[in-house]
N, C-alpha and C positions, 0 to 999 in steps of 0.2 A: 568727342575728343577732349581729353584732358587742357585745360590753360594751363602753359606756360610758367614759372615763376620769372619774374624781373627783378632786376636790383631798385630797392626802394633807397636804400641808404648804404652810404660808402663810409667805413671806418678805418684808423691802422692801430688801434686799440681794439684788440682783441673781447678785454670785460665788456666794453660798453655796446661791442657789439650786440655780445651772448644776452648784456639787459633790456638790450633793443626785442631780441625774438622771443626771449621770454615774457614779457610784455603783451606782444601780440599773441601767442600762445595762455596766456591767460584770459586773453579776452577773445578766446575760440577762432582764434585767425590763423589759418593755416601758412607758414613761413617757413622758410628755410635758410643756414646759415652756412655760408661759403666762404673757403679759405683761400684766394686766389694770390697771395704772394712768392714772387719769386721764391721757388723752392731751394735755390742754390745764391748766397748770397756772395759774389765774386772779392767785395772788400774786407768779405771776416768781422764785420762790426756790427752786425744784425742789429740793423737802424731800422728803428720802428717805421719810421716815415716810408719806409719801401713795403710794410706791410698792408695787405689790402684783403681786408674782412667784408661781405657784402650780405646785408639782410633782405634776400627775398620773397616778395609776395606776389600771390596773383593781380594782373591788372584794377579786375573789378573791384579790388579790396583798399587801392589806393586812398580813393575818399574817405573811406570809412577809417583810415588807417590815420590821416590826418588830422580826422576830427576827434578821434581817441588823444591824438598826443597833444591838443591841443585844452582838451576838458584835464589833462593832467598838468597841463603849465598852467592853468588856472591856478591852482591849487600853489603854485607856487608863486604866484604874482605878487601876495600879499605880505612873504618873508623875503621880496628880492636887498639884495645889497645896494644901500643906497648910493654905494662910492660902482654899480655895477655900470660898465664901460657908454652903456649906449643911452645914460642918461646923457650924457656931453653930447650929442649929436644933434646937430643941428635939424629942422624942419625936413627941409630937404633930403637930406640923409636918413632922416627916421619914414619919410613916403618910400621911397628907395626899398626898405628894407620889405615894406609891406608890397609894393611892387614885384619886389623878387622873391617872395618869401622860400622859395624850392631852397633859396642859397641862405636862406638862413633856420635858425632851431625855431620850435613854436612858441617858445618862453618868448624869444626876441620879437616873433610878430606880434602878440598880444600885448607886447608890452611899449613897443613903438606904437601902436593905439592908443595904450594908455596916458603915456606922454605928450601924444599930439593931443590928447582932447582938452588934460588939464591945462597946455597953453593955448585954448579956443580955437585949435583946430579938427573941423569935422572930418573923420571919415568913414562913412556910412558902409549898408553892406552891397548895395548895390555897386557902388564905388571899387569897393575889393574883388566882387565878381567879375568889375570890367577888367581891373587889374591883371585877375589871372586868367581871363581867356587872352586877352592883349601877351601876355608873356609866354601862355600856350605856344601861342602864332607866333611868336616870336621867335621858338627853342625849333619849333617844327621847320622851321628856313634850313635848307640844308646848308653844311660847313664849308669855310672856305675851302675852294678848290686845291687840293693837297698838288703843286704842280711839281715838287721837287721829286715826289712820292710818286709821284706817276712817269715822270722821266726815268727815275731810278728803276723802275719797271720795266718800262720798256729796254735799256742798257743789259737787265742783269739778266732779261729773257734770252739774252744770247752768252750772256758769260755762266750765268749759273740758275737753271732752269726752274727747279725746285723753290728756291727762294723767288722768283719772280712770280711763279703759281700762288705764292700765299699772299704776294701783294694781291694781286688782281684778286681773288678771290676776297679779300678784303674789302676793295676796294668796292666792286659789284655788290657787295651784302650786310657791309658794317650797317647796323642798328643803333639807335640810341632811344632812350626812353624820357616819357615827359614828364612831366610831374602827374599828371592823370592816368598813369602808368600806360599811355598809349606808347609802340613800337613804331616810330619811322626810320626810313634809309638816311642817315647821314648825309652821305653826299645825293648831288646833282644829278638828274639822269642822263648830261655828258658826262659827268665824272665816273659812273657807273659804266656807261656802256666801253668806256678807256678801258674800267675795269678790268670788263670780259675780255677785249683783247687782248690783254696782256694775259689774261688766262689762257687764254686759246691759244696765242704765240709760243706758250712757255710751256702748255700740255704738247704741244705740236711738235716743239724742236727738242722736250724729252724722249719723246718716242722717238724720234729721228735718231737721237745721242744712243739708246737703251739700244737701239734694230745697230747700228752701225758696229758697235760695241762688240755685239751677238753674232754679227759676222767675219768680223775682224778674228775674234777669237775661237772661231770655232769647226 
């Protein structure tokens, strides 16, 4: 059975996506690029910010995929701008960055490194390993409990069926990805099992609406 592609990186910059896959595509990494922005933009001002470009790759290729972008910000480290933002950053801010690195580019991890060492502070690579399994376990916590999102559910399962089916079905199945391109459930396994209720409710009292329909008019 074929693996999946995952979204590796989120863009609403169209080029930088396309430089992202071509990238990986050079360096024999099977990728795919996805255009998932609102197809109809309701205010007529086609704002970049609502567009959403997604470069996917197979899970297993994650690692390998960061340690490519990372032997390429090497390369940049040496012409960085000295007036460049995350010099001013304190200690603390610059652990941070290498703590989270998912949420930052890999110029900025390499180079929050770089900074912390020349003001004498170490950090090693066992250190960064703890980092990102610690932030792994972190992301894998499922998300707060959606409760407005789930009351709204259950409401709309009696006012309008169809739309309460796509919460629950949602709600049961949303995924999110790690940075180790592993797949978890989002929510809670209460929050799931609400989920399916409301699926079940909402499949339940469609058929009900669809048969009463059917005989009313027929």
């Amino acid at each position: 059975m074929a693996t999946d592609f995952v979204t590796f990186r989120r863009f609403n910059d169209q080029a930088a996506a396309i430089e992202l896959a071509e990238i990986f595509k050079e360096n024999n990494m099977a990728v795919e690029l996805e255009d998932v922005s609102a197809n109809f933009d309701i205010t007529f001002a086609n704002n970049e910010i609502d567009k959403d470009y997604r470069v996917k790759l197979k899970p297993e290729d994650f690692e390998a995929a960061n340690s490519l972008l990372q032997q390429l910000a090497i390369k940049d480290l040496a012409d960085i701008d000295p007036d460049y933002y995350i010099f001013d950053f304190s200690n603390d801010e610059l652990k941070e960055i290498i703590e989270k690195q998912d949420e930052w580019s890999s110029l900025d991890f390499l180079l929050a490194q770089k900074i912390l060492r020349e003001r004498g502070v170490d950090i090693n690579i066992e250190q960064i390993q703890a980092f990102k399994l610690k932030r792994i376990d972190e992301l894998a916590e499922p998300d707060k409990s959606p409760k407005s999102l789930i009351t709204a559910g259950y409401i709309l399962a009696f006012i309008c069926a169809p739309v309460a089916i796509l919460i629950g079905t949602y709600l049961r199945n949303h995924k999110k990805t790690l940075p180790n391109g592993e797949r978890v459930f989002g929510y809670s396994t209460a929050d799931r099992a609400q989920g399916e209720r409301i699926l079940i409710i909402g499949v339940f009292l469609l058929i009900v609406l669809v048969a009463y329909r059917f005989v009313k008019y027929t």
